[in-house]
N, C-alpha and C positions, 0 to 999 in steps of 0.2 A: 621075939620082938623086944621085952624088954628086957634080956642081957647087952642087943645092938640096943639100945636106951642109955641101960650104963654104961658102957664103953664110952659113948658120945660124950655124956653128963661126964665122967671123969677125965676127960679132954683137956687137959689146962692150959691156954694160948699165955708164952712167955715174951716179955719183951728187954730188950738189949739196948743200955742206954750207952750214949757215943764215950763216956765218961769210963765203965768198966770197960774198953776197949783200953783205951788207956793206960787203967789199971793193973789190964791182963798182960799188956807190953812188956809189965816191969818183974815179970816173970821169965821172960823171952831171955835168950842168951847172948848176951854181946850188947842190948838193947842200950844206945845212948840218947834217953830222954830229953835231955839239954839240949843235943846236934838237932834232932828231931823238931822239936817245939820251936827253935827259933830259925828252921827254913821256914816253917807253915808263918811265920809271924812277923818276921822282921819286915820295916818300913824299907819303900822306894827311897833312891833317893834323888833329894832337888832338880838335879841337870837333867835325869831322867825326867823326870815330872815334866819339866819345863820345854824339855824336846819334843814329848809326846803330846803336851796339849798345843804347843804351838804349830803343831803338825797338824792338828785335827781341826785346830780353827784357820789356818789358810787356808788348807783344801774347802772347808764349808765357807770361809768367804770368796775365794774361786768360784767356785759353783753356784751359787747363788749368784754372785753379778754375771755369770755366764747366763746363769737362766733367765734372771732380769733382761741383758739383754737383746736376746735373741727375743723373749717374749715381748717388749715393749718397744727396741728397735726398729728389729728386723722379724717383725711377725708377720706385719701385712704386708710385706715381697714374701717372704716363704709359706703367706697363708696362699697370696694371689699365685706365685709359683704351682704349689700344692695343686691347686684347683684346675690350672691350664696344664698341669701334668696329666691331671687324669678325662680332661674335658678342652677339646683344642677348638676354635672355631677356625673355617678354612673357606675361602672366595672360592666359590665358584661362579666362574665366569663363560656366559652365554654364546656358543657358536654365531660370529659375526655373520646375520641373513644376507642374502645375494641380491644380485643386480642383473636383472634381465633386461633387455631389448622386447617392444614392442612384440617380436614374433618368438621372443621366450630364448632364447639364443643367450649366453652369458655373457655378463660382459664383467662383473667383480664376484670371484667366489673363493673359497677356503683353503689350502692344501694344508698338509701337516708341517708344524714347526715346534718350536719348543720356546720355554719362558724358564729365564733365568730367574731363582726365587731365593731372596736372603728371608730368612726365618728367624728374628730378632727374638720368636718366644723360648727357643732352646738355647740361648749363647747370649751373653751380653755384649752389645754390639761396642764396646771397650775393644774387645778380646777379637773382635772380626777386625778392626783397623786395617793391621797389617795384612789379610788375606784378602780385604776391598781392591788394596792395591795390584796385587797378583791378579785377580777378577778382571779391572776394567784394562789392565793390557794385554788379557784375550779379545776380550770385546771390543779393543778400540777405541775404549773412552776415557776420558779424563777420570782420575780416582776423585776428585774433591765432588763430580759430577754424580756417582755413583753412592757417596758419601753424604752428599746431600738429601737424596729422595730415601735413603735408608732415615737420618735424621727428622723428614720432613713429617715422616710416619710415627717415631718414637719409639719405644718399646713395646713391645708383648704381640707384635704386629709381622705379616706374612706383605713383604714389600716385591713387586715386581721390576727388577732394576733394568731388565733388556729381554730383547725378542732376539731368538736367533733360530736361521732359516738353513743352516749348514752341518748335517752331523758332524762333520768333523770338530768342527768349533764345540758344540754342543758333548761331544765325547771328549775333548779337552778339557771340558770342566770339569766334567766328571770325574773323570781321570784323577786330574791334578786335585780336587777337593774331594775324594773318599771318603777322607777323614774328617771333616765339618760337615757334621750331617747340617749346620743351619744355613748351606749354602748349595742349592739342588735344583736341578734342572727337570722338567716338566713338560710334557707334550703337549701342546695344545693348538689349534686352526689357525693359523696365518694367511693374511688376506693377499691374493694377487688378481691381475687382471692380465683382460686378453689382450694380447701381443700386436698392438696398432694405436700411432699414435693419433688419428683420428676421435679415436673416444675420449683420451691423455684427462680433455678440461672436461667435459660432460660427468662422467664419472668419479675422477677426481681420485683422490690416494687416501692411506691411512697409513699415520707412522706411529714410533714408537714415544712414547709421554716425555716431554722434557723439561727442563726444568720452570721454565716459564709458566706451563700450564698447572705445575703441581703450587705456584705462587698463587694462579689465579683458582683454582679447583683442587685440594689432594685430594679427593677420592676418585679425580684422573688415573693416580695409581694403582688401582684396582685394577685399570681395562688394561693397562700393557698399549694401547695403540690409540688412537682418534683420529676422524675425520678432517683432512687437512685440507681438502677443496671439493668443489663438484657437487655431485651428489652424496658423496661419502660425507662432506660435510655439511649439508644442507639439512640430509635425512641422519645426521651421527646418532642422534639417543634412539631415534625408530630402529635401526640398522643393529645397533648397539645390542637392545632391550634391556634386560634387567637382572642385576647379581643376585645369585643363589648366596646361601651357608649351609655347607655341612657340618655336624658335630663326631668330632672322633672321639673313643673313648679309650685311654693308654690305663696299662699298670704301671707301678711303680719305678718301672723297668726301660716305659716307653713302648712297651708293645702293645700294635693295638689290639684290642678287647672286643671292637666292636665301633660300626661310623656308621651313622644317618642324615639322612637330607632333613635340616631346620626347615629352611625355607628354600622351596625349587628355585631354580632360575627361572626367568621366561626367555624363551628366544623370543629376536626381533623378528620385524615384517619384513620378507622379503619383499623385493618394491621392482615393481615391475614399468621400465619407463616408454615412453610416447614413442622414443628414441628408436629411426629402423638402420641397425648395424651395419649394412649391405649397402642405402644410402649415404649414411656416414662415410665407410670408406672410399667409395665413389667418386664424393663429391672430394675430400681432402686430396685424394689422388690427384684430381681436376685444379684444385686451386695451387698444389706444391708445385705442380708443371708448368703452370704459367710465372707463377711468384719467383719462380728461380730461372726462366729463361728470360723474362724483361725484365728482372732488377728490382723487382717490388721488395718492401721490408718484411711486408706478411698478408693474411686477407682472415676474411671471414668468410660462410655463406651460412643463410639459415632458411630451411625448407618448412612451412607448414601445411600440413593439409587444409585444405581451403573448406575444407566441406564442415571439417570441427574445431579448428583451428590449433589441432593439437601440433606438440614441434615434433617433425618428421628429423632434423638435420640441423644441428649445431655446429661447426668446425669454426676452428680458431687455428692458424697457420703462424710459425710454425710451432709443431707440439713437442711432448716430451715423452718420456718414457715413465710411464706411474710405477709399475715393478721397481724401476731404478731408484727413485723417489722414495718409494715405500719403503723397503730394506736399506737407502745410503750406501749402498752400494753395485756398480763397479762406482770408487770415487771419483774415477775421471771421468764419466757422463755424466753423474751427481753435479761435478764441479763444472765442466763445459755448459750443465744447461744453466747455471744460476749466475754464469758468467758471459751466456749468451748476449748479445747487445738487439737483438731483435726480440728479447724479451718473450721467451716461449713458454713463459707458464702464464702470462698475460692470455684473459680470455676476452676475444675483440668482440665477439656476436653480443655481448651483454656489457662488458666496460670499457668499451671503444667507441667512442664519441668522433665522427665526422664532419667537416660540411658535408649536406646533402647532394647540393649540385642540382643539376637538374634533375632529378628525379622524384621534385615538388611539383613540375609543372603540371602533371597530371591533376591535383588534388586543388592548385590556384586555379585552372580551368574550371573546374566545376563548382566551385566555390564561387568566381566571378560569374559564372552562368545562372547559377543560387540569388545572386546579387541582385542581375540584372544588368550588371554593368557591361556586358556587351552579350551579344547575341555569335550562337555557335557559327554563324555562314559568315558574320562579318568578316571584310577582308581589311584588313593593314596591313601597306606597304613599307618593307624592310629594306637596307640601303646597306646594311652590315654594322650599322651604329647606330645611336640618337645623340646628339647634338642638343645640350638644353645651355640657353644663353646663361653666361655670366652676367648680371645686372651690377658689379661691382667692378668688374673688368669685360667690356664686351671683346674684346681681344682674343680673350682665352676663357672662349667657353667649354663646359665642361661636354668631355664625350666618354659615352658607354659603349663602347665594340661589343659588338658578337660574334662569333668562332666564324660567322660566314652569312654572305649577302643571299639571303632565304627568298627574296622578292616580295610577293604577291602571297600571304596567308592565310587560313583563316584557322579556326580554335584546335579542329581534327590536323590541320596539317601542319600547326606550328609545334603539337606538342611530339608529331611524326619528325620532322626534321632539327626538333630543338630549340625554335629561334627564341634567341634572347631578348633581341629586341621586341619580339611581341609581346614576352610575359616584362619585361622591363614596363609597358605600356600598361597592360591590364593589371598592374601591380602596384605600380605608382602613379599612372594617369601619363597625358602627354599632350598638348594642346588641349585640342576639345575629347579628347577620350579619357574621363574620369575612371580611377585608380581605384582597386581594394582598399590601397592606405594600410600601414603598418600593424594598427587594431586587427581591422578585417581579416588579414594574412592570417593573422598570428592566431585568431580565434578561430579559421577554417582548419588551421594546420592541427591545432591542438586536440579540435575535436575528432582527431582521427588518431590522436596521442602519441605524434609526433613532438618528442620535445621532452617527455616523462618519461618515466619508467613502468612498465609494463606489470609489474607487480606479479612477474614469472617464479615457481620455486626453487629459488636457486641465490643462491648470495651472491653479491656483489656487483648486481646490476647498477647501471649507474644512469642521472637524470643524461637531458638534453639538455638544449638552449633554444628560445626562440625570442630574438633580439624584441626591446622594448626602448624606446626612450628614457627611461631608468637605467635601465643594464649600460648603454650607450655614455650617460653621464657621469655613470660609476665606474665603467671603463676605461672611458678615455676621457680624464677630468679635464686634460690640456684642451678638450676638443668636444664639448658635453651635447654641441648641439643637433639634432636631428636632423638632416637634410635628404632630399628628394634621392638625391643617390644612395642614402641607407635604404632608401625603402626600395632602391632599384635594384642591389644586390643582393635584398633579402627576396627579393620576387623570383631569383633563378638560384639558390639555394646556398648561397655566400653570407658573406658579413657579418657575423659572429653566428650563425645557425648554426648548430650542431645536434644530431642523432646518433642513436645507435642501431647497429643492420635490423639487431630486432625491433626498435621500434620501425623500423622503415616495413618489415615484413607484416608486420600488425595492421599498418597504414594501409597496405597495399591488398592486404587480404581484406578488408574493410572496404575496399574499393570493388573486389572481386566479387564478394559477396552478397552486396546489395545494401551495405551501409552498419553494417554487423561491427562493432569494433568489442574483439572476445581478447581475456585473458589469458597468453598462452601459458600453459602448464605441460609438465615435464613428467611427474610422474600423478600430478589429482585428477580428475573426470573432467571433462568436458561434454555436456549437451550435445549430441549429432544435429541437432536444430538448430543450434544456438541462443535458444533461449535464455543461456545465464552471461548472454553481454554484459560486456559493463555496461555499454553506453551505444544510443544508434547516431551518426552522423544526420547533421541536422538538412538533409540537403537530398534532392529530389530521383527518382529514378532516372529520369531525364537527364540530369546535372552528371550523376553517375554514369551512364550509358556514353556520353560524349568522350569522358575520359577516356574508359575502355576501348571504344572506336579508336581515339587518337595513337594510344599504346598498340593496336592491332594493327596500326596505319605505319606505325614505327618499324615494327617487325618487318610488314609487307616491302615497304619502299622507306623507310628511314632510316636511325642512326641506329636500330637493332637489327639490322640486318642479318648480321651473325648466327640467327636463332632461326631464321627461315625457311630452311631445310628438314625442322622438325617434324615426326611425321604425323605428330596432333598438333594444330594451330594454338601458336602461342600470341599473347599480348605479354608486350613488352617496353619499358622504359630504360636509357643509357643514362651519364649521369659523367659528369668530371668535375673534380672542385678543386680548385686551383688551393695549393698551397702556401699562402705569401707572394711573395714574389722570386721566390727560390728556383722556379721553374719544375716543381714538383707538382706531381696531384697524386688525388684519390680517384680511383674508377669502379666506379659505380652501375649495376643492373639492377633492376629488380621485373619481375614478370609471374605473368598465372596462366596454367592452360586447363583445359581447353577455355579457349577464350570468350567465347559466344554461351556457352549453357553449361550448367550445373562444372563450375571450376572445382578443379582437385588437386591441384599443387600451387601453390604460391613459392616463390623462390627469390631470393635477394643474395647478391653480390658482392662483396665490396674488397679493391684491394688496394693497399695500404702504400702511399708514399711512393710512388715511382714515375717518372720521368714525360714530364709533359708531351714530348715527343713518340713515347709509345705510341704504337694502332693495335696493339693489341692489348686488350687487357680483359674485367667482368665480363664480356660480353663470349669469349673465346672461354672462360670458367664454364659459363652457363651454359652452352652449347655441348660440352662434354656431360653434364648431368643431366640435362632435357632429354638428350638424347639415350641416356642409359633408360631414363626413367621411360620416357615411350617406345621402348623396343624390348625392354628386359622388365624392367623396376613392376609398371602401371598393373600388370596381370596380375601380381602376386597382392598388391596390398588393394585393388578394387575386392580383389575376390573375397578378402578377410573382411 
């Protein structure tokens, strides 16, 4: 142990300073200290200097304004980029709910299509310009069109520019845009309907957003399609419901990572309407066959059940094709119907305004019976005319004709054969037989709401008329003042009076009913008792019982003969209202059966513009639907 001690202890640690290196050099052979010492020593020079520091300071002021400004620029697009990179929001949108018929039968439902989707969050929509343009000459559309609702939206946004219903179209895009993944096609429900134009206006279409609507709404753009009549547009946001978000999550790369549902969607309510399909096409079958063998322009009929007053039957003649409508294409049905001159996307049962005609006299009978102003057996004698002197010119006094010298009447058989002359009397008075008078009319008619609108759900209904001595002065300012003969033509349903068939069916079901005036509705509830009337007509079961007699009386031996053959007894009223002096009219039914107890159909008539000389018209409509409905139709919807 202590020899390994001194060993250690004599251990001497030496140190070598850079200097004897040096010195030891100059022992070395060949060694030139001079060449040596003045590589390790000698100075750069200037140019050098000057190249390398001006190298080092443009590079660091490059970079530094590069990082400025990328950081103080362009951060917040490359922060906001960054974020939508790894985090995408994306529309989803709600499968459009359907449209059934009363007995559940479809009548607007979904199939598959696909939506054309420009994606402005991956490309700057600069750089899409030119491939907008390729886009809308597959589609068909104008590019400034297509260019707009991209713009309308702005950036970082998933825009829907068209619906397309055709793989092929739909595999073109594809195809042709592989390469811009920010322009992609997408599957999704497209709406079509069932193949009859009888439903056309009840139902209604949905197309695809245009530019107008992204004016009045852009988050139009979202849905790809809206409600453009009918029911489709009455009930669009219920039908619609409500846009989902889902959140995708990409890498760096764009692949995704990982997606979940933000916020679900809700589907809408399917809506189920009053509407029986089976009657629907029936009766339009019924009204195209007449309208096109006597020359009419078009008609309408609207059926309600009498018992709730829900609408059985809508038609508006002639209709159109909604599938055609909906997609724009084939062009040329597209184009023939909006260039049609009988106007068939016009809907008559709600914005077709008529004279009435006689098919007021039912409701002026019992209203003067209400009055008091004559009794139901009274009889007055008809001659074919009234004769009311001129006091200004006894010469030429004025005369009211009637379609035909009726004789010997009374209230049941005038309104059976129609006679003018007797509601001309009981309407405006005549010697000693005192008149309703133009108030009274007007006030009997209205409260059966004749004249308004019905306040059905469905747009576009439109008022009536029911002339006043106002309206009269406002009308005809040349001529402002009210005379006996206003109040003679407004007594058999002329002189500026105007309806619509539905208000006429409401009037009549009202009549049927026992004084019930209901709102009809299309697809809300309606009471089976009628409890939720608007309004009861002010006027007696008696006053109402007369009517009905006279309409039964009509049927039996009157001007509705046509409908007598029925194999349930019907009450019925005809009706013709002269148009001008053109020699044109409107013809006019309306009727309920069974006539005598617990009524279950109410039905109105009306066809459009055709030829005073017809014998056939509403009354030949009616005959073809009464009779479906008491031999087929009555079994199937009593039973339900």
């Amino acid at each position: 142990m202590k020899n390994a001690l001194l060993k250690k202890t004599n251990r001497v640690r030496r140190t070598v300073n850079p200097e004897e290196t040096f010195m030891d050099t100059q022992n070395l052979p060949g060694f030139d200290r001079g060449r040596f010492e003045g590589v390790l020593e000698q100075p750069l020079g200037i140019i050098v200097f000057l190249l390398l520091g001006g190298f080092f300071l443009l590079t660091g002021l490059f970079l530094s304004g590069r990082a400025a400004y990328l950081t103080l620029v362009k951060g917040g697009i490359y922060g906001a980029r960054a974020e939508e990179n790894s985090l995408l929001r994306s529309t989803i949108v709600p499968e459009r709910a359907v449209i059934y018929d009363r007995f559940g039968e479809l009548l607007a439902f979904n199939i598959p299509g696909f939506r054309v989707v420009v994606d402005s969050r991956e490309t700057d929509p600069a750089y899409l310009r030119p491939f907008i343009a390729e886009l809308a000459d597959i589609l068909h559309r104008e590019p400034s069109e297509l260019q707009f609702l991209i713009d309308q939206q702005g950036k970082g946004r998933e825009i829907v520019v068209d619906l397309v219903r055709e793989w092929d179209v739909a595999n073109r895009i594809i195809t042709q845009f592989k390469d811009i993944s920010a322009i992609r096609v997408e599957p999704t429900p497209l709406r079509a309907y069932v193949e009859h134009p009888a439903l056309s206006h009840v139902v209604g279409y949905v197309s695809r957003v245009t530019k107008e609507d992204v004016e009045n709404d852009t988050g139009a753009l979202l849905w790809g399609e809206l409600g453009r009549s009918g029911i489709e547009r009455t009930y669009d946001k219920a039908l619609r419901g409500v846009l989902g978000v889902k959140i995708v999550e990409t890498d760096s790369q764009g692949i995704v990572i990982s997606e979940g549902i933000y916020e679900p969607e809700e589907q809408g309510e399917n809506i189920t309407l009053s509407i029986w399909a089976a009657l629907q096409k029936v009766a339009y079958e019924a009204l195209q066959k007449i309208v096109e063998e006597r020359g009419f322009t078009g008609g309408s009929v609207v059926a309600l059940d009498a018992r709730t007053g829900e609408v059985l039957s809508l038609v508006s003649y002639p209709g159109f094709d909604a599938n055609a409508l909906s997609r724009g294409t084939p062009a040329d049905i597209v184009s023939q119907t909006l260039a049609d001159t009988r106007h068939p996307l016009f809907f008559r049962p709600l914005a077709g305004v008529y004279s009435p005609g006689s098919i007021i006299k039912p409701f002026l009978a019992a209203a003067a019976m209400e009055e008091g102003i004559i009794e139901a057996n009274t009889i007055i004698y008809t001659e074919g005319r009234l004769v009311v002197p001129n006091p200004y010119n006894p010469d030429k006094p004025s005369i009211f004709n009637d379609w035909k010298n009726h004789g010997a009447v009374d209230m049941v058989r005038a309104i059976a054969v129609s006679s003018d002359v007797y509601f001309y009397i009981i309407g405006g008075g005549y010697k000693n037989q005192e008149g309703l008078g133009p108030e009274r009319i007007r006030s009997a008619l209205t409260s059966f709401g004749i004249g308004s609108r019905t306040g059905i759900d469905f747009v576009g209904e439109k008022d009536g008329n029911i002339p006043t001595k106002q309206w009269k002065a406002e009308r005809y300012p040349e001529d402002p003042l009210w005379r006996v003969g206003d109040t003679y033509n407004m007594s058999i349903g002329q002189g500026g009076m105007l309806a619509t068939p539905l208000q006429m069916a409401r009037a009549v079901l009202a009549l049927a009913n026992g004084g019930k005036v209901l709102q009809p509705r299309l697809a809300g509830t309606i009471s089976a008792d009628g409890s939720d009337a608007v309004t009861r007509v002010p006027l007696s079961d008696t006053s109402l019982a007369i009517a009905r007699e006279g309409m039964r009386q009509a049927v039996r031996e009157g001007t509705a003969m046509g409908v007598a053959d029925i194999s349930i007894p019907v009450a019925g009223k005809t009706g013709t209202a002269e148009i001008g002096k053109t020699g044109r009219v409107h013809s006019w039914f309306m009727g309920f059966l069974p006539w005598n107890e617990n009524p279950e159909l109410v039905l109105v008539v009306n066809l459009e513009n055709g030829s005073a000389k017809n014998l056939v018209g509403a009354t030949a409509v009616a005959h073809d639907i009464l009779r479906w409905y008491a031999d087929k139709g009555r079994s199937v919807i009593i039973d339900k």
